[in-house]
HTML snippet that shows the backbone in 3Dmol.js (N, CA, C, O; Angstrom):
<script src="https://3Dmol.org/build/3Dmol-min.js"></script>
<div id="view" style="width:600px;height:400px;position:relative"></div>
<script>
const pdb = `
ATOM      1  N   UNK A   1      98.130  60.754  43.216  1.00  0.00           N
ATOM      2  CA  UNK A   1      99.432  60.536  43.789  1.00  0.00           C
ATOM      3  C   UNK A   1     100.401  60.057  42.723  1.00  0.00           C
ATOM      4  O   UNK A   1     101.143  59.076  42.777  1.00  0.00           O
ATOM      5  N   UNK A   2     100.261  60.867  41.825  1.00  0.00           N
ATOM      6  CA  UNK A   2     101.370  60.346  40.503  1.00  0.00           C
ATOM      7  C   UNK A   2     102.899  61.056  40.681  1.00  0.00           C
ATOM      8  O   UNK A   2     103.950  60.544  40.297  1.00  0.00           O
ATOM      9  N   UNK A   3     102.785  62.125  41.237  1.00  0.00           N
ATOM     10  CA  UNK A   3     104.117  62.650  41.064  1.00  0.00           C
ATOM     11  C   UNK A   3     105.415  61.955  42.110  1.00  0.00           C
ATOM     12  O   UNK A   3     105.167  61.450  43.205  1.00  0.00           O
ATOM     13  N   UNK A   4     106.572  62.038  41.616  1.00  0.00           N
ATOM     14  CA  UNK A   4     107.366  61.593  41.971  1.00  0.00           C
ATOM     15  C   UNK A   4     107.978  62.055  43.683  1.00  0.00           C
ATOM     16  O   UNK A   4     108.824  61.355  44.241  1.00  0.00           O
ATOM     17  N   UNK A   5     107.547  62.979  44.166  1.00  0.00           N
ATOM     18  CA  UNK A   5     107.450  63.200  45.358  1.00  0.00           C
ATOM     19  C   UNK A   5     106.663  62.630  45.926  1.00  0.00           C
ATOM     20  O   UNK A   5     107.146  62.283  47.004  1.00  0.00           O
ATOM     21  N   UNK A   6     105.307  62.198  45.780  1.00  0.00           N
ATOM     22  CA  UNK A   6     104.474  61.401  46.592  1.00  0.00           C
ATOM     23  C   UNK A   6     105.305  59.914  46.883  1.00  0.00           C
ATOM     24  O   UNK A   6     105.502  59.471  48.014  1.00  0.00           O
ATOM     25  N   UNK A   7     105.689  59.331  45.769  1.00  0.00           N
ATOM     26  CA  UNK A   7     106.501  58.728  46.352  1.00  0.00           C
ATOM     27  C   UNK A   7     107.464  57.810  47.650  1.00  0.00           C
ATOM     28  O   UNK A   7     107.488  56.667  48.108  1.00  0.00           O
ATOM     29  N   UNK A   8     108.384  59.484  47.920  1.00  0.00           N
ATOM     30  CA  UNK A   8     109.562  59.864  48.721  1.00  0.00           C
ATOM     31  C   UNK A   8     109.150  59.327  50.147  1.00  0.00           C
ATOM     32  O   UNK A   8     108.192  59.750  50.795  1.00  0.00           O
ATOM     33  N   UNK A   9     109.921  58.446  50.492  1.00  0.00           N
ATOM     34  CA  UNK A   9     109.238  57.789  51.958  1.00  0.00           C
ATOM     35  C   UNK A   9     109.636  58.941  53.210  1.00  0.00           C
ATOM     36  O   UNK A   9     110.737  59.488  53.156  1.00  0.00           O
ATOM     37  N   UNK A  10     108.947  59.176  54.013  1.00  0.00           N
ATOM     38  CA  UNK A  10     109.321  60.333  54.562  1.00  0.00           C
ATOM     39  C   UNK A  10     108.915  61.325  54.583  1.00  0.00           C
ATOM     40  O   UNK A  10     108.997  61.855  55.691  1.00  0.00           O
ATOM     41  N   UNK A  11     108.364  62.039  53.643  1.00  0.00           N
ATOM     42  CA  UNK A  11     107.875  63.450  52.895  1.00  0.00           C
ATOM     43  C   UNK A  11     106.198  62.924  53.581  1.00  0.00           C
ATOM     44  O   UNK A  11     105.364  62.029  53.443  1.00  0.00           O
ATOM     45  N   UNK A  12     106.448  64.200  54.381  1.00  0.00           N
ATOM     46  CA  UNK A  12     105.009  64.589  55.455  1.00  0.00           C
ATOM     47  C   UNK A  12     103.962  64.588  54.647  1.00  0.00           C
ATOM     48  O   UNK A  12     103.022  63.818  54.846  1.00  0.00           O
ATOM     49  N   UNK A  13     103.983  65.363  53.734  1.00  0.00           N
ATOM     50  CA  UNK A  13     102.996  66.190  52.507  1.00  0.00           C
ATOM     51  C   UNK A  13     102.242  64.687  52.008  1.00  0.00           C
ATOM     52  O   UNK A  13     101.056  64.462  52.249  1.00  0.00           O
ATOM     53  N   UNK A  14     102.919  63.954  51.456  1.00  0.00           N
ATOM     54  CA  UNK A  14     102.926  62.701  50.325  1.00  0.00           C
ATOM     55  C   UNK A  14     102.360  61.880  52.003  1.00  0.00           C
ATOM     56  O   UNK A  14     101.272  61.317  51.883  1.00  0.00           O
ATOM     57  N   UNK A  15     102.789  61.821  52.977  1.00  0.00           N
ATOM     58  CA  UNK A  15     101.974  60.656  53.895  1.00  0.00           C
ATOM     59  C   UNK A  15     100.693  61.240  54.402  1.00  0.00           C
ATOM     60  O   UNK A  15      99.698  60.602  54.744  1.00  0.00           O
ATOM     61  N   UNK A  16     100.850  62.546  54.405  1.00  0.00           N
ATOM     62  CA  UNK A  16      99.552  62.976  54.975  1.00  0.00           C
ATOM     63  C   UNK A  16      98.390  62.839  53.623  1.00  0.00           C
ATOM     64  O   UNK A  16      97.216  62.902  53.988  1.00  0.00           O
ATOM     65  N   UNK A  17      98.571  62.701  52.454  1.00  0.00           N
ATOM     66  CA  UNK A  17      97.836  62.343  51.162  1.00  0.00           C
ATOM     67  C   UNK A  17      97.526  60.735  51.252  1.00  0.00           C
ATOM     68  O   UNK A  17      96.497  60.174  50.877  1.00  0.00           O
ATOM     69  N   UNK A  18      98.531  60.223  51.768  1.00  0.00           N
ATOM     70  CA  UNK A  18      98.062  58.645  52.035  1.00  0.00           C
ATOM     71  C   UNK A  18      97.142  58.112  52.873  1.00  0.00           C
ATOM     72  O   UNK A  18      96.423  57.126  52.709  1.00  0.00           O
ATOM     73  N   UNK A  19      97.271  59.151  54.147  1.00  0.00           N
ATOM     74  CA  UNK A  19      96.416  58.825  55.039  1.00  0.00           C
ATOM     75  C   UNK A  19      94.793  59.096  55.042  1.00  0.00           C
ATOM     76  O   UNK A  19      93.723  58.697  55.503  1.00  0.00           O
ATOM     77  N   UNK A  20      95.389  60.038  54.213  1.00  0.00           N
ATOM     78  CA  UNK A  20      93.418  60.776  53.498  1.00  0.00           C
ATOM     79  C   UNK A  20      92.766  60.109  52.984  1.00  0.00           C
ATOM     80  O   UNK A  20      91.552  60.190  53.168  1.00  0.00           O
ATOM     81  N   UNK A  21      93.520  58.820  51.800  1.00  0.00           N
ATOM     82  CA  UNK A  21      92.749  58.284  51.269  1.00  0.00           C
ATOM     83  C   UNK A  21      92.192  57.287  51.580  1.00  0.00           C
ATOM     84  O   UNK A  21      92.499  56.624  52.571  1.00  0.00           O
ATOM     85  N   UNK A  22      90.962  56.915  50.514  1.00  0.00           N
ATOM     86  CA  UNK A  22      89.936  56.010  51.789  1.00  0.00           C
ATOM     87  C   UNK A  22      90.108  54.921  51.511  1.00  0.00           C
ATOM     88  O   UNK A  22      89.134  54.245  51.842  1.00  0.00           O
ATOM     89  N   UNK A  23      91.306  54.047  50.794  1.00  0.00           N
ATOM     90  CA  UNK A  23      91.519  52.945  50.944  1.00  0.00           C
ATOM     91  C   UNK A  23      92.459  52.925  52.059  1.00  0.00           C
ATOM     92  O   UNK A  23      92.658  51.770  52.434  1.00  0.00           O
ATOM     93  N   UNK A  24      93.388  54.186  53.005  1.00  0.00           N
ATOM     94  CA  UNK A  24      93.740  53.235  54.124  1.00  0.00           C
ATOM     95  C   UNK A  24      93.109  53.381  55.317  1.00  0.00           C
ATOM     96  O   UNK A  24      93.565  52.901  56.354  1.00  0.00           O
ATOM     97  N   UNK A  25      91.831  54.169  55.246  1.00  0.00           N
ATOM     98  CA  UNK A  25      90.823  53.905  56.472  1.00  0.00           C
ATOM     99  C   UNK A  25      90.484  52.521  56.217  1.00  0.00           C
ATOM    100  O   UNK A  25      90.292  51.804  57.198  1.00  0.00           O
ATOM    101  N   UNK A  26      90.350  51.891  54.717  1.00  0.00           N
ATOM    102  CA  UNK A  26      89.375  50.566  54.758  1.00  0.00           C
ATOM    103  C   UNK A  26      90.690  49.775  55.639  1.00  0.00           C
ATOM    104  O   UNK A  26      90.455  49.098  56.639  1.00  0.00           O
ATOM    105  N   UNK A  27      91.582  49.907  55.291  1.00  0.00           N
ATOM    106  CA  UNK A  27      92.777  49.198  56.011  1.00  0.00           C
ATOM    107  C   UNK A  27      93.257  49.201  57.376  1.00  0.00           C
ATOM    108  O   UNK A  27      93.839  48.280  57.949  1.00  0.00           O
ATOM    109  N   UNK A  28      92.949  50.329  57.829  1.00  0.00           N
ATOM    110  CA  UNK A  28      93.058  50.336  59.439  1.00  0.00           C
ATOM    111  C   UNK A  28      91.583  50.635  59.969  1.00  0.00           C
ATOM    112  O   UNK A  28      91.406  51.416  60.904  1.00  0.00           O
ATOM    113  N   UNK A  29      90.654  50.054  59.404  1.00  0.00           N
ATOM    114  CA  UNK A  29      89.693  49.640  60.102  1.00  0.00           C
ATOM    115  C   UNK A  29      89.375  48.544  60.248  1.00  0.00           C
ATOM    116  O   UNK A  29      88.564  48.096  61.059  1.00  0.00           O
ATOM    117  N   UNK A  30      90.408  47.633  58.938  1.00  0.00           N
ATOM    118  CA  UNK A  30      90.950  46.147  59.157  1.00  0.00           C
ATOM    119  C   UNK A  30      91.517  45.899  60.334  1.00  0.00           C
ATOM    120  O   UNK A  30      90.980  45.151  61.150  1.00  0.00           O
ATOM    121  N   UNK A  31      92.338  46.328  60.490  1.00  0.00           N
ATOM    122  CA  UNK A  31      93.627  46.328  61.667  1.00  0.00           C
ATOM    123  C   UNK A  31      92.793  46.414  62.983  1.00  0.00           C
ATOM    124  O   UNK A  31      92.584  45.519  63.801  1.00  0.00           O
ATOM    125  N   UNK A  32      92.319  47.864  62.988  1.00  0.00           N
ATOM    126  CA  UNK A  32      91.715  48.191  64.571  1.00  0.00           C
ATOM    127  C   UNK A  32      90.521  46.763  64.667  1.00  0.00           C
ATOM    128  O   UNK A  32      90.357  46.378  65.825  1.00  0.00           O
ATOM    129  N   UNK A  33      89.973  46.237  63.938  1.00  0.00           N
ATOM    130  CA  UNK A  33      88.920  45.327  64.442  1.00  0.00           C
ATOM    131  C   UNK A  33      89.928  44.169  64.736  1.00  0.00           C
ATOM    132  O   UNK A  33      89.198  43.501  65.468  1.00  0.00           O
ATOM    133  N   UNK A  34      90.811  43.640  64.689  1.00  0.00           N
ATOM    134  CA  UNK A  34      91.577  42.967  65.283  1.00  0.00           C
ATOM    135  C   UNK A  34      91.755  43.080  66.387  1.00  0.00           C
ATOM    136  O   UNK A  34      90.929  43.876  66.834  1.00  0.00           O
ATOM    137  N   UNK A  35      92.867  42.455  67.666  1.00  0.00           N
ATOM    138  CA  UNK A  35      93.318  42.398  68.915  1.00  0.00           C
ATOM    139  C   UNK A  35      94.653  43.593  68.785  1.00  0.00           C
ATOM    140  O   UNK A  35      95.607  43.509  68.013  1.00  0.00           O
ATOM    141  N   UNK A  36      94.435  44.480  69.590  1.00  0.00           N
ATOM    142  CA  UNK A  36      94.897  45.655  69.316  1.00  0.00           C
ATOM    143  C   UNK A  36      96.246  45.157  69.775  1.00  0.00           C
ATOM    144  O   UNK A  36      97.102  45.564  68.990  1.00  0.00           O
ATOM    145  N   UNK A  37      96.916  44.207  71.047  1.00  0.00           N
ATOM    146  CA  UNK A  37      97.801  43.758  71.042  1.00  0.00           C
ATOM    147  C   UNK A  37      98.382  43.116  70.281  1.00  0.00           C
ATOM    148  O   UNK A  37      99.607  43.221  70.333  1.00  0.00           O
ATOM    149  N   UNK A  38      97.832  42.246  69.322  1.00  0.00           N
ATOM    150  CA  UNK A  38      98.615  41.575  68.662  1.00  0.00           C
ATOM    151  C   UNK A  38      99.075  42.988  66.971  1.00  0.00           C
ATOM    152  O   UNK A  38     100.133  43.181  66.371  1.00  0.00           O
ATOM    153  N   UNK A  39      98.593  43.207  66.914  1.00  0.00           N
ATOM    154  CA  UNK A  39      98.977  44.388  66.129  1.00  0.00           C
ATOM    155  C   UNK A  39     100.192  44.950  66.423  1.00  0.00           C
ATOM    156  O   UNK A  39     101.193  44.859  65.712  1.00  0.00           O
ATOM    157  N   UNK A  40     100.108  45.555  67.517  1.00  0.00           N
ATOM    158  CA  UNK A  40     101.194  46.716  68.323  1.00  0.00           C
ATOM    159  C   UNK A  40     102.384  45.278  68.218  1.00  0.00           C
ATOM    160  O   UNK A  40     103.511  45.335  67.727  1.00  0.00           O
ATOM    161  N   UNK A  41     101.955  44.486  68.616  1.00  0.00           N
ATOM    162  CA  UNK A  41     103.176  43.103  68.583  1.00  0.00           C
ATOM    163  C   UNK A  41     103.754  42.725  66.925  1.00  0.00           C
ATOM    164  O   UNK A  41     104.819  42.910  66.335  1.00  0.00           O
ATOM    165  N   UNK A  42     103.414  42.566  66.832  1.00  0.00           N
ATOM    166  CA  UNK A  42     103.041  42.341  64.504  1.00  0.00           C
ATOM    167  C   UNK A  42     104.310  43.770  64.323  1.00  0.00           C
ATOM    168  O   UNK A  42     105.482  43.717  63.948  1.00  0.00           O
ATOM    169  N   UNK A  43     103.575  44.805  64.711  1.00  0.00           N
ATOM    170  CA  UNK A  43     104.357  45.583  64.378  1.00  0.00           C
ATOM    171  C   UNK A  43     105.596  46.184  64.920  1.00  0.00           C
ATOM    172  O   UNK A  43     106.304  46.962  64.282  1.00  0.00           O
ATOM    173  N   UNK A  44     105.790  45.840  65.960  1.00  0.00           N
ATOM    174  CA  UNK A  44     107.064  46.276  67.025  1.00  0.00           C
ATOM    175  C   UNK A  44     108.103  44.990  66.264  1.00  0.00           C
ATOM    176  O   UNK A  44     109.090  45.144  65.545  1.00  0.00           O
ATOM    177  N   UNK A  45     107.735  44.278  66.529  1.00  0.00           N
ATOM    178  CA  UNK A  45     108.143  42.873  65.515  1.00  0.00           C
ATOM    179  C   UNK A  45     109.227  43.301  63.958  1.00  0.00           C
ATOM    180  O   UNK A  45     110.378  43.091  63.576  1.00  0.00           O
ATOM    181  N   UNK A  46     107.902  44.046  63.432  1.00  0.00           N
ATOM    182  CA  UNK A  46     108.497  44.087  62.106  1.00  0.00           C
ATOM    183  C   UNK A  46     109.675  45.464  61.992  1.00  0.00           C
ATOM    184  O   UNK A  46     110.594  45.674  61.200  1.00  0.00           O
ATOM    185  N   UNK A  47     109.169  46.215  63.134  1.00  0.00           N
ATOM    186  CA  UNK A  47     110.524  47.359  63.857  1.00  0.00           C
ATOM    187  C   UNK A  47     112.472  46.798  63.804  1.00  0.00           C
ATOM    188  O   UNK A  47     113.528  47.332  63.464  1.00  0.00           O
ATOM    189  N   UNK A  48     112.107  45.654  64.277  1.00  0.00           N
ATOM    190  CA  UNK A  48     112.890  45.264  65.095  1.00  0.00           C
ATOM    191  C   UNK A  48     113.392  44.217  64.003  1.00  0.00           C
ATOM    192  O   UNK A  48     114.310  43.564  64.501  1.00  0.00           O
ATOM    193  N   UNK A  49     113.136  43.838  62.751  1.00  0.00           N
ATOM    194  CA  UNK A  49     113.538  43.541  61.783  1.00  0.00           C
ATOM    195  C   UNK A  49     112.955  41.965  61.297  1.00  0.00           C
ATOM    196  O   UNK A  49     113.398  41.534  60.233  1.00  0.00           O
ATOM    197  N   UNK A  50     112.380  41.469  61.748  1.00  0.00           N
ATOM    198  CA  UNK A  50     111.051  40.204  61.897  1.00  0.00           C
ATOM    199  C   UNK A  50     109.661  40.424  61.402  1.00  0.00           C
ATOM    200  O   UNK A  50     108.706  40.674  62.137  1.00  0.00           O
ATOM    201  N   UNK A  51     109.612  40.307  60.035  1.00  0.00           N
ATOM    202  CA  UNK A  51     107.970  41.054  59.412  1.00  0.00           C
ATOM    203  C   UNK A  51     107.038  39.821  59.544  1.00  0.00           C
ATOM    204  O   UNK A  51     105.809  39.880  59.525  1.00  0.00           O
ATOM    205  N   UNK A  52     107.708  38.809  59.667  1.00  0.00           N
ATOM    206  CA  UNK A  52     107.111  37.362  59.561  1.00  0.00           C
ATOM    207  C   UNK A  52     105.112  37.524  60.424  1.00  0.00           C
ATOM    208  O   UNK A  52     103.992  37.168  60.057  1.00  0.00           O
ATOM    209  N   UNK A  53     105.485  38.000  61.227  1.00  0.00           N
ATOM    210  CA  UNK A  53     104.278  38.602  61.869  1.00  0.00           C
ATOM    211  C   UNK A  53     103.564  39.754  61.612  1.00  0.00           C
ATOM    212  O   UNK A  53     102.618  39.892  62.388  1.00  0.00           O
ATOM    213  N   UNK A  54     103.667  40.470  60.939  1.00  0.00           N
ATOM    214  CA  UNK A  54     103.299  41.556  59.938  1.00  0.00           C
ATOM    215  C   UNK A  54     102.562  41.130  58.743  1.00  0.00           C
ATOM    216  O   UNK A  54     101.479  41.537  58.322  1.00  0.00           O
ATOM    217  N   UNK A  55     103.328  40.264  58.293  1.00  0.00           N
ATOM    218  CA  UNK A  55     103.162  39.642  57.177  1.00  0.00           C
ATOM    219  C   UNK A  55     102.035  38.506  57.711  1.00  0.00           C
ATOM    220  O   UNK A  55     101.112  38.585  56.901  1.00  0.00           O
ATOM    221  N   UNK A  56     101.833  37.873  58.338  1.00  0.00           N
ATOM    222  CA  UNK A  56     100.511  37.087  58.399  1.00  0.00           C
ATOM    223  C   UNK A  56      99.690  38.159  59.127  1.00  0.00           C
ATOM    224  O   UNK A  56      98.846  38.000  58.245  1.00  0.00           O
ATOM    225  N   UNK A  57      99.339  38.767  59.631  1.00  0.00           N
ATOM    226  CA  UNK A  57      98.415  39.284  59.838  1.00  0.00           C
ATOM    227  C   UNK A  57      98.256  40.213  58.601  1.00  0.00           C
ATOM    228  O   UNK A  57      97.109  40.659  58.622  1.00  0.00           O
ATOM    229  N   UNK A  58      98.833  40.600  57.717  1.00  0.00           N
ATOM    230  CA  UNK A  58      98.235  41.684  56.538  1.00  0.00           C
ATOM    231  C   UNK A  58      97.763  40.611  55.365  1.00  0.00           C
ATOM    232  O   UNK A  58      97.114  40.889  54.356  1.00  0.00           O
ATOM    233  N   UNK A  59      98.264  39.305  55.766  1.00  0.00           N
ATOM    234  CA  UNK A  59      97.315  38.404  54.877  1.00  0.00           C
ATOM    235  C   UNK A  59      96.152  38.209  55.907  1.00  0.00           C
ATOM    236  O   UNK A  59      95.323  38.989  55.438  1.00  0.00           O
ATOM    237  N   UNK A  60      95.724  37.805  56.724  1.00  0.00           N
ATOM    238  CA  UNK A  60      94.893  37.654  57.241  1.00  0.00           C
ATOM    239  C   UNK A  60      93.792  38.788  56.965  1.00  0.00           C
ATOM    240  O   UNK A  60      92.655  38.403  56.691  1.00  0.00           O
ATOM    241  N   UNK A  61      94.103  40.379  57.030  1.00  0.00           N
ATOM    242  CA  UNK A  61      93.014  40.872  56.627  1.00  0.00           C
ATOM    243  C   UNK A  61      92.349  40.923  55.240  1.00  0.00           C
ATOM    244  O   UNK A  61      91.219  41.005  54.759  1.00  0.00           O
ATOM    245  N   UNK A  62      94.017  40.804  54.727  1.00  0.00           N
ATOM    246  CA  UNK A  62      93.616  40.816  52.951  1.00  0.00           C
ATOM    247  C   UNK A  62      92.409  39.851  52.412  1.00  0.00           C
ATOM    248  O   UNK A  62      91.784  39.935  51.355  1.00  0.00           O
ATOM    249  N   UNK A  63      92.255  38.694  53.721  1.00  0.00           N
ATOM    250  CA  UNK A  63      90.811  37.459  53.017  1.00  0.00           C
ATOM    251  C   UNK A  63      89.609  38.266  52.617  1.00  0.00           C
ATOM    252  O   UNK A  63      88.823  37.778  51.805  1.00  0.00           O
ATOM    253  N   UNK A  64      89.405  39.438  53.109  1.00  0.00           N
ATOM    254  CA  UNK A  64      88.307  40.266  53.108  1.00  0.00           C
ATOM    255  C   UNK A  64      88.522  40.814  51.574  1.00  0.00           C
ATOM    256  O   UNK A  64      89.537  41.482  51.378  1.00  0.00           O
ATOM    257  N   UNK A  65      87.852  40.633  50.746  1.00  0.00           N
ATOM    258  CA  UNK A  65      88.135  41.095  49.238  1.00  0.00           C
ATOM    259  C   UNK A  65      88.067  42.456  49.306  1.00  0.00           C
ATOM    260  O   UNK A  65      88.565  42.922  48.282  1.00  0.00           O
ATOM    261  N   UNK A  66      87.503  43.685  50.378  1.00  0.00           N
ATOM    262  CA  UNK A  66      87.108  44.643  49.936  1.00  0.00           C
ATOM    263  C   UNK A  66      88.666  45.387  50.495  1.00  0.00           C
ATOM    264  O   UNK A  66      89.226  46.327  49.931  1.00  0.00           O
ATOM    265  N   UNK A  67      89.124  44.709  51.676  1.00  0.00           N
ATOM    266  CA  UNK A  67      90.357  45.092  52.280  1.00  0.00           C
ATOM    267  C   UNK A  67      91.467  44.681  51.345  1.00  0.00           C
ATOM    268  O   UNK A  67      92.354  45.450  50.972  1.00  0.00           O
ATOM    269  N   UNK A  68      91.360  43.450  51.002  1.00  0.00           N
ATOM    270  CA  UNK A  68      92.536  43.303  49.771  1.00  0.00           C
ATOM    271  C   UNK A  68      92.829  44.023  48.667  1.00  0.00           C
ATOM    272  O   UNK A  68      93.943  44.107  48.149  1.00  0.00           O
ATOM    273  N   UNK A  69      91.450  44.743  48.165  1.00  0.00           N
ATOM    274  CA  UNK A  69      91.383  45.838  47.139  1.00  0.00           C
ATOM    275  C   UNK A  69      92.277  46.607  47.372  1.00  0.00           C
ATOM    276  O   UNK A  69      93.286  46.873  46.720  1.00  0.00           O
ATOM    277  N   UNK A  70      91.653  47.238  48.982  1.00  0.00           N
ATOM    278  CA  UNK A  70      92.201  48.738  49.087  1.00  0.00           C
ATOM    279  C   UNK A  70      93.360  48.344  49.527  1.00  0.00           C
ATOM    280  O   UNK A  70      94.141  49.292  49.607  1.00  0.00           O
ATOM    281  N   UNK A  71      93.923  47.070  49.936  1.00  0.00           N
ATOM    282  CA  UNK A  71      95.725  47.123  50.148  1.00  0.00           C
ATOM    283  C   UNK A  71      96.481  47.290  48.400  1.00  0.00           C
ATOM    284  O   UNK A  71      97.570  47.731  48.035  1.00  0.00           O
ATOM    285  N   UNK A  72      95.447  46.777  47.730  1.00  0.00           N
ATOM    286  CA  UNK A  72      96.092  46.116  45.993  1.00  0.00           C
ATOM    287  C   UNK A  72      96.156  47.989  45.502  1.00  0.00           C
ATOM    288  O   UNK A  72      97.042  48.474  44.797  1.00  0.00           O
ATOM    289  N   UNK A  73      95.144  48.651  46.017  1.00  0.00           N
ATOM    290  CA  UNK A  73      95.287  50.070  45.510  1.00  0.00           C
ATOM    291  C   UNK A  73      96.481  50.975  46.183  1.00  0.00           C
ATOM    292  O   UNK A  73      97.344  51.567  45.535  1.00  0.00           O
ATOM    293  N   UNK A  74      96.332  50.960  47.936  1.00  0.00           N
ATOM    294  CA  UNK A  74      97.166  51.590  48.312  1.00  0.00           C
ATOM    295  C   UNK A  74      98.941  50.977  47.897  1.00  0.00           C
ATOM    296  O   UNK A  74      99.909  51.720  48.057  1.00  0.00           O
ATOM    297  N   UNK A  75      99.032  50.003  47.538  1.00  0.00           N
ATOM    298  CA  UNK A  75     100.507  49.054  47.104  1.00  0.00           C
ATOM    299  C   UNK A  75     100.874  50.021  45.618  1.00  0.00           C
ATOM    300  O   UNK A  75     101.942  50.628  45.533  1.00  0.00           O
ATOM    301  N   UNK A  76      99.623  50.058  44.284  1.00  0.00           N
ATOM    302  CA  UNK A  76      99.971  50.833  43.171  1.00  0.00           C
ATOM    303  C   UNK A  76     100.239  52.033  43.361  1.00  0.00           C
ATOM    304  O   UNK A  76     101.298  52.397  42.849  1.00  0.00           O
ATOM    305  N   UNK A  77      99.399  53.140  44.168  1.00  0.00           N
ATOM    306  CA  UNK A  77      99.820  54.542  44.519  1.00  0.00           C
ATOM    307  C   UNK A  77     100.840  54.691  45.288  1.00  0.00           C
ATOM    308  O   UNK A  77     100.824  55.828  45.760  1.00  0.00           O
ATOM    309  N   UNK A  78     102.029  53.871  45.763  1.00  0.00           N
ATOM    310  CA  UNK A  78     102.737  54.099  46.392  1.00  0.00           C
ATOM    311  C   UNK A  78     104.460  53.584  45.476  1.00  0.00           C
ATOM    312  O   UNK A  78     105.680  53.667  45.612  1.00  0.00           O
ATOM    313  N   UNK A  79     103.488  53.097  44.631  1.00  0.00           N
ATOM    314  CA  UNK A  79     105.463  52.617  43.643  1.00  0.00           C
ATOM    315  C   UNK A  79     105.310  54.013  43.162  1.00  0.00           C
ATOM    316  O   UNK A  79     106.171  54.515  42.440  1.00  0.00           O
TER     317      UNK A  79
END
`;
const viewer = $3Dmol.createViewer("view");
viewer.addModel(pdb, "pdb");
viewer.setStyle({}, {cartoon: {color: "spectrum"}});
viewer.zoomTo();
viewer.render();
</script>
């Protein structure tokens, strides 16, 4: 995911490459083992312009070193 189109927030191509990779299954298999409400909440939240709840729960999974990896990887392939 080096090229400058992967990038481009938006661009189907470049998210459907994100989603393939298997650091963000490790990541939303973080998520789904959580309370599926408070998620959908976390994130309607951070919709609506309030990440404050987003933001502790993506630390909360990050304690897991193997989940923090694959957030620390999916964060570099995406600048």
């Amino acid at each position: 995911m080096s090229a400058a189109k992967d990038r481009v927030p938006g661009d189907p191509e470049a998210i459907r490459r994100l989603l393939r990779q298997p650091e963000t299954r490790t990541v939303l298999a973080a998520l789904s083992a959580r309370d599926s409400a408070q998620v959908r909440s976390a994130a309607q939240a951070a919709l609506d312009g309030d990440a404050a709840a987003l933001e502790g729960l993506l630390r909360a999974i990050s304690k897991d070193p193997k989940t923090r990896q694959a957030m620390e990887a999916l964060d570099r392939a995406t600048r």
